[in-house]
C-alpha positions as CSV (number, residue, x, y, z in Angstrom):
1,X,71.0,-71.4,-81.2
2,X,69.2,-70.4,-77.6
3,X,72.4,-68.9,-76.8
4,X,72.7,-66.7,-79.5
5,X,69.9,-65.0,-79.4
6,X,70.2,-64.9,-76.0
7,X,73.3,-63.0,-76.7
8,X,72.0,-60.5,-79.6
9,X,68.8,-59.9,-76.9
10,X,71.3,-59.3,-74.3
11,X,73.2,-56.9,-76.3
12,X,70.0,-54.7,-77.6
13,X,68.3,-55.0,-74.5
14,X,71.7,-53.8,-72.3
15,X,71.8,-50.6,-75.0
16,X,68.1,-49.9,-74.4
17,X,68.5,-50.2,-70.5
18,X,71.8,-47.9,-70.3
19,X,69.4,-45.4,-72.6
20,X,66.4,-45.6,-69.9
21,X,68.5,-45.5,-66.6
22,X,69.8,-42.1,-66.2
23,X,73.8,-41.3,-65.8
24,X,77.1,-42.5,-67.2
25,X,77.4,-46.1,-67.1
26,X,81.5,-46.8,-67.7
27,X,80.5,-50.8,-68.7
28,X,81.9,-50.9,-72.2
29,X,81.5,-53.4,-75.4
30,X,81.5,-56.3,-73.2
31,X,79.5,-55.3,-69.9
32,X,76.6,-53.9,-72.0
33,X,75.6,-57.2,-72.9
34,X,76.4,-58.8,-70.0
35,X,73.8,-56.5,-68.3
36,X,70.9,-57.5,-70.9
37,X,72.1,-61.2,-70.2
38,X,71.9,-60.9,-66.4
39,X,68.9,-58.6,-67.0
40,X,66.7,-61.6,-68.8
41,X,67.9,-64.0,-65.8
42,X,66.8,-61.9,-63.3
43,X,63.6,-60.3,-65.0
44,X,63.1,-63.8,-66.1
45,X,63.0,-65.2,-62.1
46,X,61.2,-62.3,-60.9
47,X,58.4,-63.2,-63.3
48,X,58.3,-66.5,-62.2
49,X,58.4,-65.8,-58.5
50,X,55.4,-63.0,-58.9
51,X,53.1,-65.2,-61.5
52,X,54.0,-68.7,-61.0
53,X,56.1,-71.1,-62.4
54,X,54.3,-71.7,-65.7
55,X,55.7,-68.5,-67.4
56,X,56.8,-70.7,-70.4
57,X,53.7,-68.5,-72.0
58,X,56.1,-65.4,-72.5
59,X,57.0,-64.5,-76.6
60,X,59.8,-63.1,-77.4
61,X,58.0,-59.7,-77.0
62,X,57.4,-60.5,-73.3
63,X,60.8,-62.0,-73.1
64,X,62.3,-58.5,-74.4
65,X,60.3,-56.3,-71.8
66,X,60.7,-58.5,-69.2
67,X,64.8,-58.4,-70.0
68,X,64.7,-54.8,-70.2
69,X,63.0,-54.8,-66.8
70,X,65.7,-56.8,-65.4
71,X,68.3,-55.2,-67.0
72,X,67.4,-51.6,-65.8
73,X,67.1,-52.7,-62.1
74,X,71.1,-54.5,-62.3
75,X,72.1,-51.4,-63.9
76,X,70.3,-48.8,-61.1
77,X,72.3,-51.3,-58.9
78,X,75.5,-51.4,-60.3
79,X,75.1,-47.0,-60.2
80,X,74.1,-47.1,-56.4
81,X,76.8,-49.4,-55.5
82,X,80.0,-47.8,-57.6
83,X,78.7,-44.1,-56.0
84,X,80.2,-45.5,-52.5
């Protein structure tokens, strides 16, 4: 069931984050999600490394922002790197 809603959170939050991050992003039906996912793994260890390892305290309202967070920082690298 985790990875379900892993994958509905990955698809919002990878809509939300190509919203925010200005400029065309050609990922499609299937790399939109993948962002959110790789968004909440990487917003998800970034919170860890800044506050500790006990972040198990996060709700899913935390969860969301700090996917988003994530998410919006793959996608600012994904623009910089298909510019060159």
């Amino acid at each position: 069931m985790e990875i379900i809603g892993a994958i509905i959170i990955g698809l919002i939050v990878g809509a939300i984050a190509s919203l925010l991050v200005p400029g065309r992003t050609p990922l499609g039906c299937i790399g939109v999600p993948l962002v959110g996912i790789g968004g909440g793994i990487l917003g998800r260890f970034l919170f860890e490394a800044i506050f500790g390892s006990d972040s198990d305290e996060l709700n899913w309202l935390g969860s969301f922002i700090v996917a988003l967070a994530g998410a919006v920082v793959i996608l600012y690298i994904f623009r910089l790197l298909s510019r060159s």
